[in-house]
Structure formats: structure tokens, C-alpha cells
C-alpha positions as CSV (number, residue, x, y, z in Angstrom):
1,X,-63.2,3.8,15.2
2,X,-65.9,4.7,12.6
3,X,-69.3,2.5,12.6
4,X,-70.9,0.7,9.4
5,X,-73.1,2.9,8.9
6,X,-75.6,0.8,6.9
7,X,-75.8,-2.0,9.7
8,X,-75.8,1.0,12.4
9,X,-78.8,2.5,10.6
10,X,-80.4,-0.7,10.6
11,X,-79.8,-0.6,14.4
12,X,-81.7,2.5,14.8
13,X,-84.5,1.7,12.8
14,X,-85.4,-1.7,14.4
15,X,-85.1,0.1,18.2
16,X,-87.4,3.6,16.5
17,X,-89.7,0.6,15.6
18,X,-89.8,-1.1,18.6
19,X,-90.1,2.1,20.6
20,X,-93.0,3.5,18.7
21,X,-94.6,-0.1,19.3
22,X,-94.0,0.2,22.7
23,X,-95.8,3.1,22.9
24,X,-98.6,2.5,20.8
25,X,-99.4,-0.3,22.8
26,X,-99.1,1.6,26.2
27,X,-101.0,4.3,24.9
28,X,-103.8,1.5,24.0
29,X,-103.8,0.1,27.3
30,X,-103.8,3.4,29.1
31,X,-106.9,4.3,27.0
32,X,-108.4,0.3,27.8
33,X,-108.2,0.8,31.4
34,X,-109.4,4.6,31.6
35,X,-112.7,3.4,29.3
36,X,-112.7,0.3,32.0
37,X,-112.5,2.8,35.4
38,X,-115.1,5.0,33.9
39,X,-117.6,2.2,33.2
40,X,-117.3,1.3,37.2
41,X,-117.8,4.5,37.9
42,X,-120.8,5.0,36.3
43,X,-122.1,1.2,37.4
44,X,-121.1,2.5,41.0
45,X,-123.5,5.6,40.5
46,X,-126.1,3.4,39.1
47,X,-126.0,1.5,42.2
48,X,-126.1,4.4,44.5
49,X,-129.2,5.9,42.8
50,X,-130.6,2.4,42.8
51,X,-130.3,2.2,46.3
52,X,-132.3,5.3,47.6
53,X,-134.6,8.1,45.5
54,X,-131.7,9.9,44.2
55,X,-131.9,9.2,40.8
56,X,-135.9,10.1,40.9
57,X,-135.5,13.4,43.6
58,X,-132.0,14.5,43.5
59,X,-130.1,13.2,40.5
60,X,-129.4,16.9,39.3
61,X,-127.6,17.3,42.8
62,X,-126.0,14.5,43.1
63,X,-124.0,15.0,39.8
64,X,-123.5,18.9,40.6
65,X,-122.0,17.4,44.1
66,X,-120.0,14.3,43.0
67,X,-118.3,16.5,40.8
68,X,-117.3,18.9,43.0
69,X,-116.3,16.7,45.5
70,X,-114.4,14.8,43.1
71,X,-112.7,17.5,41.1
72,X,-111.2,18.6,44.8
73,X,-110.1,15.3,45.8
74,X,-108.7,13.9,42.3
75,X,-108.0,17.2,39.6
76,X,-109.7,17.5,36.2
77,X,-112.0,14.9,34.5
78,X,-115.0,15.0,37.0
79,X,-116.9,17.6,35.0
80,X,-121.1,17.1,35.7
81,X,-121.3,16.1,31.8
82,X,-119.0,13.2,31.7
83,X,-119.9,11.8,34.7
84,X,-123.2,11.5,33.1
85,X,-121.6,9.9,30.3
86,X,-119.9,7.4,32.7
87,X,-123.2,6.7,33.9
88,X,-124.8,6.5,30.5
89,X,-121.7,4.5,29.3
90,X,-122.4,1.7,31.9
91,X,-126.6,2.0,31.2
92,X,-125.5,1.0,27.3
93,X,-122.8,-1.3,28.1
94,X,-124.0,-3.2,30.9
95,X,-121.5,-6.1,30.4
96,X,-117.7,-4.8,30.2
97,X,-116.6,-7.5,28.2
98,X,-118.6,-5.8,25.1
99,X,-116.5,-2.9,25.6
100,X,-113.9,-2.1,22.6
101,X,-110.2,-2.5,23.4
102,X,-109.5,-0.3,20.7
103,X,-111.8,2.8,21.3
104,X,-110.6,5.5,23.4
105,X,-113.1,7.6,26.3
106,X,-113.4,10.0,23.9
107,X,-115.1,7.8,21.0
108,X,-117.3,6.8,23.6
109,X,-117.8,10.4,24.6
110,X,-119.2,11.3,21.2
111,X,-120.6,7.7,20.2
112,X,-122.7,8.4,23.7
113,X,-124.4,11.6,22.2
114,X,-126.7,9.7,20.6
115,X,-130.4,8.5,22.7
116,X,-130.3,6.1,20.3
117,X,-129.7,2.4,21.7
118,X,-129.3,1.2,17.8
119,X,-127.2,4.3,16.8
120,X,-124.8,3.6,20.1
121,X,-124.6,-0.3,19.2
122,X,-123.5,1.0,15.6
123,X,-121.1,3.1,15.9
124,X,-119.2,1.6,18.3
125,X,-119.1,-1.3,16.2
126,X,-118.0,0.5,13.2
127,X,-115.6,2.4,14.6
128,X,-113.6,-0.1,16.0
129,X,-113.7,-2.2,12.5
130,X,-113.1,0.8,10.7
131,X,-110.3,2.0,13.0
132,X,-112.0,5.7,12.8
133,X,-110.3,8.6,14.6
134,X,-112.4,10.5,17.1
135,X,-112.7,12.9,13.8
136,X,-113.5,10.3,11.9
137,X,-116.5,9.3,13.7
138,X,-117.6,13.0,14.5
139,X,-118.5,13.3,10.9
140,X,-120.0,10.1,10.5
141,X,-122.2,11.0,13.0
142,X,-122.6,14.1,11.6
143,X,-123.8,13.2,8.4
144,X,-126.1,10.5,9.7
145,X,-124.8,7.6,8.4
146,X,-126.4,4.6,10.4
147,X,-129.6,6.2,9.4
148,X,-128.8,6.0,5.6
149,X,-127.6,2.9,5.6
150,X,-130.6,1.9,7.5
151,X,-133.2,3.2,5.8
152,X,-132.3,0.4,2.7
153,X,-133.2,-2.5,4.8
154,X,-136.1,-4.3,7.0
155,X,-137.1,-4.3,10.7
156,X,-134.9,-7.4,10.6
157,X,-131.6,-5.8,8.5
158,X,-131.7,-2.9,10.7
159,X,-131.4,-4.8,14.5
160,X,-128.4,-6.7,12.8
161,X,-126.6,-3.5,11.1
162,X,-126.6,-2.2,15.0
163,X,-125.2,-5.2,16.4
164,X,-123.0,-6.5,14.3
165,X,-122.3,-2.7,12.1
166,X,-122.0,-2.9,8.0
167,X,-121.2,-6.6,7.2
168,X,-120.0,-5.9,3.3
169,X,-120.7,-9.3,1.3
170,X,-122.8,-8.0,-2.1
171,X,-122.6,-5.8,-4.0
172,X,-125.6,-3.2,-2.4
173,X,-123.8,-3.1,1.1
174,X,-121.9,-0.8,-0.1
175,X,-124.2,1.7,-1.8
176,X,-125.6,4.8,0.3
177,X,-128.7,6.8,-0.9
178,X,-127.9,10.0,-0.2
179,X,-124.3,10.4,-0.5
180,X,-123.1,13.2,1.9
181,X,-120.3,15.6,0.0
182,X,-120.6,18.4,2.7
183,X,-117.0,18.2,2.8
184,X,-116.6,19.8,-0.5
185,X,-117.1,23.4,0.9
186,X,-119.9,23.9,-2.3
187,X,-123.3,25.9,-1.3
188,X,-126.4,24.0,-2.3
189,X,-127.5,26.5,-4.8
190,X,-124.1,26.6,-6.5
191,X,-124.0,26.5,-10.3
192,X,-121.1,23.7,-10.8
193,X,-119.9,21.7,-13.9
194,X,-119.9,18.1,-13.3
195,X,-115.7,18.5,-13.9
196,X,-115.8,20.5,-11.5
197,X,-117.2,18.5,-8.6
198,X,-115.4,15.5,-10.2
199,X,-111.9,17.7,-9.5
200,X,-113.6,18.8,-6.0
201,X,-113.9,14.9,-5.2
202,X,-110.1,14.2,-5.7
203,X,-109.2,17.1,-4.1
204,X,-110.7,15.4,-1.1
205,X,-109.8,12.2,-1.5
206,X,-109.6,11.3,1.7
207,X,-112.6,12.4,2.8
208,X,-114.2,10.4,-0.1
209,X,-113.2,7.7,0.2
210,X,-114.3,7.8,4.0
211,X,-117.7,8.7,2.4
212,X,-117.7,5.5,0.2
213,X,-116.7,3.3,3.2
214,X,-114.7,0.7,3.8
215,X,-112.5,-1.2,1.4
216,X,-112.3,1.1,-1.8
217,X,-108.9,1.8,-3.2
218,X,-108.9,4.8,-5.4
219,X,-108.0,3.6,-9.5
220,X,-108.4,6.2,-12.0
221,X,-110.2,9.4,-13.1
222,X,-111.0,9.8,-16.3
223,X,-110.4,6.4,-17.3
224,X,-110.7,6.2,-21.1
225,X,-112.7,3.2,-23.0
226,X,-112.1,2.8,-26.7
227,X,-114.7,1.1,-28.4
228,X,-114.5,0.9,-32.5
229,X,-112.5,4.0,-33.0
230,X,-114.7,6.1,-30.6
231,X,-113.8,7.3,-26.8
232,X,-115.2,7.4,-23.9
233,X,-114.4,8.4,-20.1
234,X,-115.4,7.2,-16.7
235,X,-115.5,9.4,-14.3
236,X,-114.3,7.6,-11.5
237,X,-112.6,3.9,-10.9
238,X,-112.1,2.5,-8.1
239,X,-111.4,-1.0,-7.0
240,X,-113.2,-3.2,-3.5
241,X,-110.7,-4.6,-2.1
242,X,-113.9,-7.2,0.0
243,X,-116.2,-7.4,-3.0
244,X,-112.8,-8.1,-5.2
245,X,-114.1,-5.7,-7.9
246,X,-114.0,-2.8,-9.9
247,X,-116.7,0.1,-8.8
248,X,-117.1,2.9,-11.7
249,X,-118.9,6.4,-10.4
250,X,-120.3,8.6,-12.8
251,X,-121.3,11.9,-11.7
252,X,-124.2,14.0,-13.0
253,X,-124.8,17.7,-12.0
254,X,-128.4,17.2,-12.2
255,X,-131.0,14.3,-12.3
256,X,-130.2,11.0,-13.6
257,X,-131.6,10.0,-17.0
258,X,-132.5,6.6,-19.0
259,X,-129.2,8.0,-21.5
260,X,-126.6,7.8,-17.9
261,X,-128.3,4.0,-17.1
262,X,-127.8,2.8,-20.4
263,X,-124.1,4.4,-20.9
264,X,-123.0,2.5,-17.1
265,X,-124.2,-0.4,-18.6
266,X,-121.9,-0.5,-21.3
267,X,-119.2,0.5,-19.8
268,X,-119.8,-2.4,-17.0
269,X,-119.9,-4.6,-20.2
270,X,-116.7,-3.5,-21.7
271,X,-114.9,-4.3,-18.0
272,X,-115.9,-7.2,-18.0
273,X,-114.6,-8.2,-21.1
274,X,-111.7,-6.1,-21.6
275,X,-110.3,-5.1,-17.7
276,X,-111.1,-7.4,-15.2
277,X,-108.7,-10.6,-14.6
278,X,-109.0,-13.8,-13.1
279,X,-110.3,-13.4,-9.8
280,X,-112.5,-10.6,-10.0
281,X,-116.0,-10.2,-9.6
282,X,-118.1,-8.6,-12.0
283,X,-117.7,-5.1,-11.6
284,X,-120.4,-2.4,-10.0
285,X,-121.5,0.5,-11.6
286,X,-122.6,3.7,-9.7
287,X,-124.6,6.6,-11.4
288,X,-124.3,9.5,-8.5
289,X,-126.8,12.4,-9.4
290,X,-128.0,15.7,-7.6
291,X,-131.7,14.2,-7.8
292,X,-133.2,10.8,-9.3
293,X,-137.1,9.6,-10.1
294,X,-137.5,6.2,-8.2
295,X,-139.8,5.0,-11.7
296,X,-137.8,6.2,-14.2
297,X,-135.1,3.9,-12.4
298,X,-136.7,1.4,-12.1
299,X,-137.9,0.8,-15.5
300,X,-134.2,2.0,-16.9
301,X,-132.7,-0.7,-14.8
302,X,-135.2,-3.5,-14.6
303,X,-133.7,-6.1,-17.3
304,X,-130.2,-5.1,-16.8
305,X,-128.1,-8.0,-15.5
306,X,-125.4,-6.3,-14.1
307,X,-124.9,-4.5,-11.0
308,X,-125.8,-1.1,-11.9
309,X,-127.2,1.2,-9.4
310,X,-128.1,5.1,-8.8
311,X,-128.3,7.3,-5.7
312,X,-127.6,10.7,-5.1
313,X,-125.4,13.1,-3.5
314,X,-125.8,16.2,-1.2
315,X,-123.4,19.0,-0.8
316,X,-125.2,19.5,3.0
317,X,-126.0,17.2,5.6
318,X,-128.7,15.0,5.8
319,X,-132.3,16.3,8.1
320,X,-131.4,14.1,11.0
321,X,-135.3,14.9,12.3
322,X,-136.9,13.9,9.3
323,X,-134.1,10.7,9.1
324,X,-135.2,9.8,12.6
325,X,-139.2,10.0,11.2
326,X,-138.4,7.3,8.7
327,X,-136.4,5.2,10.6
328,X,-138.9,4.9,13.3
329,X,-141.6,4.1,10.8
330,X,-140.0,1.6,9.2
331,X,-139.3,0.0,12.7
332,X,-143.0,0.2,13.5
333,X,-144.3,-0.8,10.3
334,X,-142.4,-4.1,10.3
């Protein structure tokens, strides 16, 4: 007796899916209750070295000890440093109800790194609304990127970015000043054609995009405009799938001139008119440079009425000390 195959295929795929659900959600509640042990664990130490002069006298040794003791007794995962963590993880998330469902012990591992209160609010807050692998997060950590988003807002903008992480709703949520492009593999001092980072960037898409942020869906490169018989080319299109927009990126190898303002500006006009549908918003337009001068922008953009905007990029990660410097002076300035 011979099977239908279409209907027995059909069978398979609804059980693989079901399985692989299954699974997903066991491996989530393995990691829920594991992140939920280790937070007791480290409350229970806190209330140990609360209790006597440990944690002022002997904290060192009781670590070194408690992990011994518990290696010998329970197997691998009592190492001195993350029983530290377990501490620190209870010391920054006093109430367990604020811990993520979705983050594993070893986001919290690396989102723990940080001395940081803010930085530890933030990034456990994006990563769970950005769904980042432990990857994922390493580099965004890496490459600074609470402080750069911080850095373009008040006292006031930069408390709520930590607790609530990047709430997207205009159009300069989404813009980063620097840009971090380490992933492109190209020394600093490298003599490069601006088709050749452009081809760089879609080799890396992925990465890029994970640059950019949340909600960009990759368009077009080289998108060609034709206005009155002549041709022109942006480098980039994307489309914000929040804002409900097109974003165009044009790249320069060097600084940013009044020539690159004015030519984003038309082609913002010409998508307005000619590409966007119902239901968009007016589109944003990018100009990415190696360097840019702050009044030279500002007079290029002042009566410009559309959302045009200029940062750079670096092929090498951020000076986290000198990113710290500013961020604390901006908190105590305010």
C-alpha cells in the first residue's frame, strides 16, 4: 500500500514544525529558569555578605571558596568570575520580575561587563527588542553604541534611552554620528573609492543593516533618477519599515561638502514626487562621510525642509575612554 505522498509530506512538515516549536520553547524556558537560579544565587550571596564583614574583609575568599566547594559538589559553572556575575546580576536587577524571558545567561554575562548602571539598563533592553544573538550584542557593545546614540540627546533623553532603549518615532532616532564600519576589514589609512566601500557595504549586508538598526529593509543600490534627460544614482535605498519611509545614503570617501547637501536634497524632492505612494512618509536623506565641519552643515542645511541629515562613518571602533568623557559631561552639565 503506497502513501499520498503530497498529504504524507504535509504530515511531516506540520509534526518538523511542531517539534522544532517544541523545542524552541523548551530551550527558552531552560535558559528563563537558569537566568532565574543564578539571580538567587547571587541575592543569596548578597545576603551572606550582608550579614557579617565578608563582603568588606574576605570577599576575595569567599568567591575563591564558594567556587571550589561548589564545583565539587555540583560540576562545571561555579567558576569565581560568574559567580561574581550572579552576584552583580542580582546588584543590577534587584527585582526578578525585570528580568528578560527572552535573554539567555550568557547575554547577561556580556551585558554585565559593563560598570555602567545606564549601559546595563540599555542593553538589556535592546537586546531583547531587537532579538540580538549573544554575537549580536558583543559587537554592539563593541562598537559603543549606547554611547553614540547617547551623546545626541539631554540629561533627560539619556535616563529614558536606558530604561526604556531606542524608542524609534522621528525621523533622527534613527541616525548615529559616528557610524561604526569596522566590519569591513579596511585599515584607516586605506586609500578607497567611494564604489568601493559602497560594494564593501553590500558585501556585508548583514552586518549593515545591524549597523543601521532596527527596521531597515534593504531597496536598491545604485538607484537611478532621471530628471530632464540627465541621470543620476543614489547610492543606497532603503525603506523603515517604523518610520514607513524611504532612507537614501550617500557615501563620500572624504568630507562632506555644500555640493553633497544640496544633491540629497533633490533627490529627497524627486521621491517625493515621483516614488513614494500613499502611505509613506516623506522620505530621509543620509549623507555618510569620512569627516564633516559642524558649520559648514549647519548653514548647508538650515532652510532645507526636508529631512536631510549628515554623519560620518569609521572603519575602527569608537575611543570608548574619550566616549565615556563626554557622556559623563553631558550628564553633569545638565
Amino acid at each position: 500500500m503506497e502513501l499520498e505522498q503530497s498529504k504524507y509530506s504535509s504530515l511531516i512538515n506540520q509534526i518538523g514544525d511542531l517539534l522544532q516549536q517544541g523545542r524552541e520553547q523548551v530551550a527558552r524556558s531552560v535558559n528563563t529558569i537558569l537566568v532565574n537560579t543564578y539571580w538567587m544565587i547571587g541575592r543569596h550571596i548578597v545576603e551572606y555578605e550582608q550579614g557579617g564583614k565578608e563582603k568588606a574583609e574576605y570577599g576575595s575568599f569567599l568567591f575563591e571558596q564558594l567556587s571550589k566547594d561548589l564545583t565539587k559538589l555540583y560540576g562545571k559553572g561555579f567558576s569565581r568570575s560568574n559567580l561574581l556575575y550572579m552576584r552583580k546580576l542580582y546588584l543590577s536587577f534587584p527585582k526578578s520580575e525585570t528580568l528578560s524571558n527572552v535573554l539567555s545567561w550568557s547575554h547577561y554575562f556580556e551585558i554585565l561587563r559593563s560598570d555602567s548602571e545606564l549601559e546595563i539598563s540599555f542593553y538589556a533592553k535592546q537586546a531583547e527588542k531587537e532579538n540580538w544573538s549573544v554575537r549580536e550584542l558583543k559587537r554592539q557593545m563593541k562598537s559603543m553604541l549606547f554611547h553614540r546614540l547617547a551623546l545626541s540627546k539631554d540629561k533627560k533623553g539619556v535616563l529614558e534611552l536606558s530604561g526604556q532603549g531606542q524608542e524609534i518615532q522621528k525621523a533622527e532616532d534613527i541616525l548615529k554620528d559616528p557610524y561604526v564600519l569596522e566590519f569591513l576589514g579596511m585599515p584607516e589609512k586605506h586609500q578607497y573609492l567611494e564604489s568601493e566601500l559602497e560594494k564593501k557595504l553590500i558585501s556585508n549586508l548583514q552586518n549593515f543593516l545591524l549597523e543601521l538598526g532596527k527596521g531597515f529593509t534593504f531597496e536598491k543600490r545604485q538607484y537611478r533618477i532621471s530628471i530632464s534627460g540627465k541621470h543620476f544614482y543614489v547610492d543606497l535605498v532603503f525603506y523603515h519599515r517604523i518610520l514607513k519611509c524611504f532612507v537614501l545614503i550617500d557615501l563620500k570617501r572624504g568630507e562632506v561638502t555644500h555640493q553633497d547637501v544640496g544633491q540629497m536634497n533633490l533627490y529627497l524632492n524627486y521621491f517625493k514626487k515621483e516614488v513614494s505612494t500613499d502611505g509613506d512618509n516623506e522620505p530621509i536623506g543620509i549623507v555618510l562621510g569620512a569627516d564633516k565641519d559642524h558649520v559648514l552643515v549647519e548653514y548647508a542645511t538650515e532652510s532645507i525642509s526636508n529631512q536631510l541629515f549628515i554623519s560620518k562613518y569609521q572603519l575602527y571602533l569608537p575611543d570608548k575612554k574619550q566616549l565615556e568623557n563626554e557622556l559623563n559631561k553631558l550628564l553633569d552639565d545638565e
